[in-house]
C-alpha positions in Angstrom: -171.7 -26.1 1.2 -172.3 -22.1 0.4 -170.6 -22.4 -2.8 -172.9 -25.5 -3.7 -176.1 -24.0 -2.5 -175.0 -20.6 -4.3 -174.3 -21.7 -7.0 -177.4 -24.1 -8.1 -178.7 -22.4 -10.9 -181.9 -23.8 -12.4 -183.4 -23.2 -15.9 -187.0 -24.5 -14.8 -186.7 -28.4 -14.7 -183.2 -28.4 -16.9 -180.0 -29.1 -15.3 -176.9 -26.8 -15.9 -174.9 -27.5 -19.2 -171.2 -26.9 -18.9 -169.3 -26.2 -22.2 -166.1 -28.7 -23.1 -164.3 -25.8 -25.0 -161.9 -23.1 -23.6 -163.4 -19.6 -24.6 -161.7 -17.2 -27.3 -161.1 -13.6 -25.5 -159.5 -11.9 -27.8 -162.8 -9.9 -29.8 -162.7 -6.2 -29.3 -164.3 -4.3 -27.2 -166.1 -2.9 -30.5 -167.0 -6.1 -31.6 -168.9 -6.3 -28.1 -170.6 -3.1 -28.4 -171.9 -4.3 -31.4 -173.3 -7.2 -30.1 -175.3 -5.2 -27.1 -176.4 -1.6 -28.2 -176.1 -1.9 -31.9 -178.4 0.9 -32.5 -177.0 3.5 -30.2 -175.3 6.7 -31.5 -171.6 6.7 -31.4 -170.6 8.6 -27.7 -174.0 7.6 -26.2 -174.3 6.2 -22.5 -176.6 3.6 -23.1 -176.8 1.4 -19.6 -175.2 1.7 -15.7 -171.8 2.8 -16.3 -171.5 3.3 -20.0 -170.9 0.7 -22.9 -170.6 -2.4 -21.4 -170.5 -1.0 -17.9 -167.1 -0.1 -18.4 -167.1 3.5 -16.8 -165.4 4.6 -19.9 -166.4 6.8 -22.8 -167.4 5.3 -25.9 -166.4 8.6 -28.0 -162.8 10.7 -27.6 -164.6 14.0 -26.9 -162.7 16.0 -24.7 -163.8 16.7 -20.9 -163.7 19.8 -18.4 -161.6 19.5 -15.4 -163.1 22.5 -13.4 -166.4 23.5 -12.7 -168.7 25.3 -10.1 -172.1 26.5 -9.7 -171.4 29.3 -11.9 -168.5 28.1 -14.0 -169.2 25.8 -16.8 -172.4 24.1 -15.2 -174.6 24.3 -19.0 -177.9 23.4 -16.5 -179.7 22.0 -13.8 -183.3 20.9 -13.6 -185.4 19.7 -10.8 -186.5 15.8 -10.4 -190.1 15.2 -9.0 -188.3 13.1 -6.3 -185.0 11.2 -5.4 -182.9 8.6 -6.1 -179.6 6.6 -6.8 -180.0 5.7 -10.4 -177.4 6.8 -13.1 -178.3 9.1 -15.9 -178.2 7.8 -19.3 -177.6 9.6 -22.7 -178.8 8.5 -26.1 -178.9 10.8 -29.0 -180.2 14.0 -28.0 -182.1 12.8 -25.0 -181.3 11.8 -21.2 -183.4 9.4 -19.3 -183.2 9.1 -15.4 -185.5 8.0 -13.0 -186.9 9.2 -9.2 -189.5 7.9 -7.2 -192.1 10.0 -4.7 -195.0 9.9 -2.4 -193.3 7.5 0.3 -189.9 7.5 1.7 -189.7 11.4 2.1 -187.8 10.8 5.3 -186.8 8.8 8.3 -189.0 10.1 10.6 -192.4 10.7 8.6 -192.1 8.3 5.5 -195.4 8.7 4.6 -197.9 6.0 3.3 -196.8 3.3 1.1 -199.5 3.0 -1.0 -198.5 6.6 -2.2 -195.4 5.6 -3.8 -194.6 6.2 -7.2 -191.8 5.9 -9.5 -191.0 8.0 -12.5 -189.0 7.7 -15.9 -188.1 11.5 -17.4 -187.0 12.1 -20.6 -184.9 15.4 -21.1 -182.9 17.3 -23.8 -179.1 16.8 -23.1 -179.4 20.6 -24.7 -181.1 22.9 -22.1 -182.2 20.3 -19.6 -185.9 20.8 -21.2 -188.1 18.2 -19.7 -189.3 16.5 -23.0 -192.0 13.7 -20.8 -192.2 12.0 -17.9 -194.2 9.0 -17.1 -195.3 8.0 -13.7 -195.4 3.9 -12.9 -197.6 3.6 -9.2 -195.9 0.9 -7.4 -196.9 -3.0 -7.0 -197.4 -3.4 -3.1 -196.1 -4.5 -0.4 -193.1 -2.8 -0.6 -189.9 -3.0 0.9 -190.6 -0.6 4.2 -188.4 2.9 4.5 -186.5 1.5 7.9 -183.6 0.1 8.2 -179.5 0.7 7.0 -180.3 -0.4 3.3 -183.7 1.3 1.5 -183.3 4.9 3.2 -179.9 5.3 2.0 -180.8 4.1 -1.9 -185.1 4.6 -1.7 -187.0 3.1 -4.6 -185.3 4.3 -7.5 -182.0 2.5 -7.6 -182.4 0.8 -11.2 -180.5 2.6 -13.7 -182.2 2.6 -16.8 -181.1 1.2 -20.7 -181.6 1.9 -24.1 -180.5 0.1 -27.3 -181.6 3.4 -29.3 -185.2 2.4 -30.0 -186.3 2.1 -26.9 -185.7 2.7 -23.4 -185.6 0.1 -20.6 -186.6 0.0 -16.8 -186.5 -1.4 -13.6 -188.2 -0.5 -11.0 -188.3 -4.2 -8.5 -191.3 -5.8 -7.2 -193.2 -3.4 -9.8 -191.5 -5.3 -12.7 -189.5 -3.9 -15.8 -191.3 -1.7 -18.3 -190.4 -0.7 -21.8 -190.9 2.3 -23.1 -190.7 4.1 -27.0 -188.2 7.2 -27.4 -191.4 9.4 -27.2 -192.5 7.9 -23.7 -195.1 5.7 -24.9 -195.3 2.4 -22.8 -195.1 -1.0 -24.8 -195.1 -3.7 -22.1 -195.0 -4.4 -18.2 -193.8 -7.4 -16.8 -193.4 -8.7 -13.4 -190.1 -10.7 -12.2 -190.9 -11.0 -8.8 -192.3 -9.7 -5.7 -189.9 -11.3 -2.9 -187.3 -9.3 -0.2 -183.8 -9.8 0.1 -182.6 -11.4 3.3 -181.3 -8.2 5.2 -184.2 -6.3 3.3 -182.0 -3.4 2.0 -183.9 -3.2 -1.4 -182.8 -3.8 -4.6 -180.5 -2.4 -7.0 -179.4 -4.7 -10.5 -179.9 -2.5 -13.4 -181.6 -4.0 -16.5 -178.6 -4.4 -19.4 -179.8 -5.7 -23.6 -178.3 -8.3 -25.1 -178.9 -8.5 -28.6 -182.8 -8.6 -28.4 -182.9 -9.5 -24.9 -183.8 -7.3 -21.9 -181.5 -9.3 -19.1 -183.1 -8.3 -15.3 -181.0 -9.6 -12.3 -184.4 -9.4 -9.9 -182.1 -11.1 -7.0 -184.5 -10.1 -4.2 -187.5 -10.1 -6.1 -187.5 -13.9 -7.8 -183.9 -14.9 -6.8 -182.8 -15.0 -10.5 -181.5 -12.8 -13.1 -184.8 -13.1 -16.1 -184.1 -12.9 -20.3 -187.3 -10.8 -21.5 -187.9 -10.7 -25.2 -187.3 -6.8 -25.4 -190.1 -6.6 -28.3 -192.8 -7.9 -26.1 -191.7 -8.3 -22.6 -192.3 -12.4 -22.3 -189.8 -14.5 -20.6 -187.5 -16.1 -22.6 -185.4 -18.0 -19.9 -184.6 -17.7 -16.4 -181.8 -18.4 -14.5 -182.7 -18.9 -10.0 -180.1 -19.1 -7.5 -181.0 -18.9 -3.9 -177.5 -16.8 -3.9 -178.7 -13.8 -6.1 -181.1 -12.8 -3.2 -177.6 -10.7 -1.8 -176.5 -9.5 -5.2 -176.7 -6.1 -6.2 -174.9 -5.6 -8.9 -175.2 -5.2 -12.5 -174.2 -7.7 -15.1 -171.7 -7.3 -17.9 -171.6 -9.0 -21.0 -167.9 -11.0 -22.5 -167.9 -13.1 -26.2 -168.0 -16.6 -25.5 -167.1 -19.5 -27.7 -168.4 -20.4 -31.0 -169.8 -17.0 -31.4 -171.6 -17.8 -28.0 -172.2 -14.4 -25.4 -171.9 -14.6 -22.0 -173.3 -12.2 -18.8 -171.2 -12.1 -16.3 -172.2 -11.2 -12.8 -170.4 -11.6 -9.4 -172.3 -14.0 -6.7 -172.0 -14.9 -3.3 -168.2 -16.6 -2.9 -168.0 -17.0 -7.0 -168.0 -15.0 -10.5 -170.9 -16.8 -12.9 -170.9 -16.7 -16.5 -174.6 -17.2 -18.0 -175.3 -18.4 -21.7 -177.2 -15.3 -22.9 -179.2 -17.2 -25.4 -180.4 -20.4 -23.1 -180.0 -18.7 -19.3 -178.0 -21.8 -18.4 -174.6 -21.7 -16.5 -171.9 -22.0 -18.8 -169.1 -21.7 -16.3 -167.9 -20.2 -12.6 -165.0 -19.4 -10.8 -164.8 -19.2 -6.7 -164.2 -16.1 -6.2 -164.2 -13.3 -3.5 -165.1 -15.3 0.0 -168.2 -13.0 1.0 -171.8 -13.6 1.3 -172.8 -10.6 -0.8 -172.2 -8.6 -4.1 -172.8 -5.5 -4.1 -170.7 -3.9 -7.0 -170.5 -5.0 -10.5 -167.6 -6.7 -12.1 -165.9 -5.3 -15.1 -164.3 -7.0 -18.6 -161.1 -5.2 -20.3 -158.2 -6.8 -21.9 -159.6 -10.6 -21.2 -160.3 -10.8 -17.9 -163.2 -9.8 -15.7 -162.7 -8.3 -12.7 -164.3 -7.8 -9.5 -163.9 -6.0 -5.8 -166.2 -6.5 -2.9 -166.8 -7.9 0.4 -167.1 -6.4 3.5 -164.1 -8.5 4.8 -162.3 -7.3 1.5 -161.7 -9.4 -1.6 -160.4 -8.9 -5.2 -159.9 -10.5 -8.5 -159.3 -10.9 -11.7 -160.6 -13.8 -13.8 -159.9 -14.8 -18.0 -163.5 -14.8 -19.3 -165.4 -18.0 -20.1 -164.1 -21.5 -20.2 -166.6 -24.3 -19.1 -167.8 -25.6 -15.8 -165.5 -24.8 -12.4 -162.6 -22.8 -14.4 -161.2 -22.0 -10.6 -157.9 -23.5 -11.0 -157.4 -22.8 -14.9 -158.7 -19.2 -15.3 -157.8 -17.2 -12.2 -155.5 -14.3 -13.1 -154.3 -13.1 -9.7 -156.2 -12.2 -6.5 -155.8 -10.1 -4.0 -157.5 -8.1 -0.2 -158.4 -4.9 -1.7 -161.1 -4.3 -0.3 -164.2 -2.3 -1.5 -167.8 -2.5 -0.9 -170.0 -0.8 -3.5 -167.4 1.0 -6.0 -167.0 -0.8 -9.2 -163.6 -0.2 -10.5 -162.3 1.0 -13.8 -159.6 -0.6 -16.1 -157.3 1.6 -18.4 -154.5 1.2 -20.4 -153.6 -1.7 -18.0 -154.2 -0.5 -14.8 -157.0 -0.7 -12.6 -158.3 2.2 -10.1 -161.1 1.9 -7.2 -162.2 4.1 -4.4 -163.2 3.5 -0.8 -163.2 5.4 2.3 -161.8 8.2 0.9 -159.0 6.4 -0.7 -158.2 5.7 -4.7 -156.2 2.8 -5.3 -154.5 2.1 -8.7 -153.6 -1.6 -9.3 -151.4 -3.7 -11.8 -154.0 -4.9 -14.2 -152.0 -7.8 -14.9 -150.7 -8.8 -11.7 -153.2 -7.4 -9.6 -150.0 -5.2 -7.4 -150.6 -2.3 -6.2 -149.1 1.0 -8.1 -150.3 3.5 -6.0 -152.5 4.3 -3.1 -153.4 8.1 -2.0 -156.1 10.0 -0.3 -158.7 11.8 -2.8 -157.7 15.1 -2.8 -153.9 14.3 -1.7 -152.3 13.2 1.3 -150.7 10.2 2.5 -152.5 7.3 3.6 -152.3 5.9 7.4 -154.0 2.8 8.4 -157.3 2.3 6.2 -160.2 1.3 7.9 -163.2 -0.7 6.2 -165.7 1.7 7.0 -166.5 5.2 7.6 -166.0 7.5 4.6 -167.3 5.2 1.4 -166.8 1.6 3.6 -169.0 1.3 5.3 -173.5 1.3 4.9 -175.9 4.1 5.6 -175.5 7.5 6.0 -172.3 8.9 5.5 -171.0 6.0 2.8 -170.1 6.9 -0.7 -172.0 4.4 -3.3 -170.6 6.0 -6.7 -168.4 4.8 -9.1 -165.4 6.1 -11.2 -166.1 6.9 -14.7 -163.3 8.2 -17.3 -163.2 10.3 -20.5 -160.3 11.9 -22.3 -157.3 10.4 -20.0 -159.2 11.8 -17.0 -161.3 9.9 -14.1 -163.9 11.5 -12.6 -165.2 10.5 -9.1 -168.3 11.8 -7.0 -168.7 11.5 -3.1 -172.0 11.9 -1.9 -171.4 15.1 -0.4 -170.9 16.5 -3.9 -167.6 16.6 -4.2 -166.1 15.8 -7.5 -162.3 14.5 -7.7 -160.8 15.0 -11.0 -158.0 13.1 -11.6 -155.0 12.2 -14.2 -155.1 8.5 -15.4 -151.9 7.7 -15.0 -149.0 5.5 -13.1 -149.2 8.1 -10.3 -151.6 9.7 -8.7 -151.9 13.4 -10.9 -155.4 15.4 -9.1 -156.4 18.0 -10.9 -159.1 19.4 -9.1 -162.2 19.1 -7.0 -165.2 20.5 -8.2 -169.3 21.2 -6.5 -172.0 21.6 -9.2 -174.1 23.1 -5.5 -173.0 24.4 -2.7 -176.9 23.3 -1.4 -177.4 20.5 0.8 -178.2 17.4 -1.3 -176.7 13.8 -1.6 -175.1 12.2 -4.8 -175.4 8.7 -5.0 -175.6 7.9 -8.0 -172.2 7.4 -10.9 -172.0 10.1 -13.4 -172.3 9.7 -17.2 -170.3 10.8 -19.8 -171.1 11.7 -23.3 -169.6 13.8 -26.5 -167.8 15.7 -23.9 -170.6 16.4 -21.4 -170.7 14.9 -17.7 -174.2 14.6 -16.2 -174.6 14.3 -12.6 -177.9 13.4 -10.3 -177.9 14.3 -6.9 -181.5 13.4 -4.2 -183.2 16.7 -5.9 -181.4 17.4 -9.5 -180.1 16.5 -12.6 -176.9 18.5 -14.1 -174.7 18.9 -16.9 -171.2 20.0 -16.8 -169.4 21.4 -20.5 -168.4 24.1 -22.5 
């Protein structure tokens, strides 16, 4: 009954389509570049993630291993407020966004009606703020109580560009588009619901072509296609399920030049006709009632690792209708629940509770499991450092660049490793030695790594 009730996706009065014809997976990963940010400059870091959401560079620059606050840190600038979203680089600029006014703390939040978010544009140069523009939010809001919205706040949405533009986010207030010089084209609202546990929202915006695809999961309980021109629906896709999905979709070449998003649900994978919004195919997936981290596509297969309870697996991309039994690679207990893994030269690495874990790609075995930083590994438990919600869990993901993965707790620390068989660190690096929280993934581009933390914005290189 979950599965059937999750799964019911609606395109207003027109009943799911299943395709008849097994997909092709063999297009290249440039060939799917292509196909979402056509216009981007080569070694830009368009969307959550990267290209594709991968977590992986799009250029061959090379990266630093070591830094500090007075080694190889190029700048730091100050954000008007905090947040969890992921900087993104395109050209010459970086965009990131913060929210203020409400949610200053747990004990005084302030007033809701204060709350604002904010888009800033910066030069990847100097850390120059170039313009900023200030969106007052649509209320009622999502109250600052509870495990889920003081940990993330109101600016969880990372931002994306297909080098013209520059898309957000930003929940019950809608998704805005906005020119390279910060002048606003169009608003539109996708919803002004809660998610069941009300712990906010979190689904970054990705383009498709000349589609801006929103998951709004707790807002309208469906991931929207916005014509990215104007901002007007197109097509939208409602599941009762998406109300506990967090993360961000990813997009895989379908059949008869057809392209699919792909976003983990509730007890199943989806695959969503990015042209029509209907539901091309689905696979049962990882048994938990939420997704919280975003699935990944690399050598064929899409794979995914969440679940409080601990699930993982690895699925060949597209088919048609229940491809369960046909398309299900291997799958496993790792367990994981907000860290999107990274897939390289056939193996896959996550991290939770203070633990990296390097799996078969293929065969979804493990290779290698070792404490960040070194040490062996005794009995893991699901929560605590990175397992668990709240305070004290780590929410970032791994990104890689020049044979190296980077990883960021949110105390600041950096983990620097090898990408390799075995587990090779080669150092642990602080861009502060202040008190702030990093939340958010890092981005990588033309061999500079830009972290945000609750309070700033750096850049790490030569």
């Amino acid at each position: 009954m979950k599965l059937l009730q999750t799964r019911k996706i609606c395109q207003g009065n027109t009943e799911m389509i299943r395709m008849a014809k097994n997909i092709c997976t063999l297009m290249s990963v440039g060939v799917l570049l292509s196909i979402t940010v056509s216009v981007c400059h080569a070694g830009d870091w368009p969307r959550f993630r990267g290209p594709n959401g991968s977590g992986i560079a799009a250029d061959d620059a090379k990266t630093l291993a070591e830094w500090s606050p007075t080694k190889n840190l190029k700048w730091k600038t100050e954000l008007p407020g905090s947040g969890v979203s992921c900087p993104i680089v395109v050209g010459e600029r970086v965009f990131v966004t913060s929210y203020s006014g409400y949610g200053l703390s747990r004990s005084e939040p302030g007033d809701p009606q204060n709350l604002k978010r904010h888009l800033l544009c910066f030069d990847r140069k100097n850390g120059k703020q170039l313009w900023e523009k200030t969106v007052p939010a649509v209320l009622p809001e999502d109250l600052y109580t509870g495990m889920g919205v003081p940990v993330h706040g109101y600016a969880s949405h990372t931002p994306v560009s297909d080098g013209k533009n520059v898309y957000v986010f930003f929940g019950k207030s809608g998704a805005l588009a906005f020119d390279l010089q910060g002048n606003q084209l169009w608003q539109t609202g996708v919803g002004t619901n809660s998610d069941p546990k009300r712990w906010g929202s979190a689904s970054s915006p990705i383009v498709v072509d000349d589609t801006l695809v929103v998951t709004a999961g707790p807002e309208g309980r469906a991931v929207v296609g916005l014509d990215k021109k104007t901002g007007k629906e197109l097509w939208k896709a409602e599941s009762s399920g998406l109300g506990d999905v967090w993360g961000t979709p990813i997009v895989t070449p379908g059949e008869d030049d057809r392209t699919d998003i792909v976003i983990g649900a509730p007890y199943e994978i989806w695959g969503i006709n990015a042209a029509t919004g209907k539901l091309c195919w689905f696979c049962e997936a990882i048994p938990s009632d939420s997704f919280s981290s975003s699935v990944v596509f690399a050598e064929g297969s899409i794979f995914g690792i969440t679940g409080r309870s601990g699930g993982s697996i690895a699925v060949k991309a597209g088919g048609s209708g229940d491809v369960s039994a046909a398309n299900v690679v291997w799958s496993g207990r790792d367990r994981n629940r907000y860290c999107t893994p990274v897939v390289y030269e056939g193996r896959l690495y996550y991290m939770s509770s203070g633990i990296v874990t390097c799996l078969n790609a293929t065969t979804g075995e493990e290779i290698f499991k070792s404490r960040l930083g070194g040490g062996e590994v005794a009995e893991e438990s699901s929560f605590g450092f990175g397992g668990g919600r709240g305070r004290g869990a780590d929410y970032s993901s791994p990104v890689l660049a020049d044979g190296k993965i980077y990883y960021v707790a949110a105390n600041g620390l950096t983990y620097v490793m090898k990408a390799s068989d075995t587990y090779e660190p080669l150092a642990v690096n602080r861009v502060t030695e202040d008190d702030e929280t990093f939340n958010a993934t890092p981005a990588i581009s033309n061999g500079d790594l830009f972290l945000r933390s609750d309070k700033y914005l750096y850049c790490v290189g030569e």
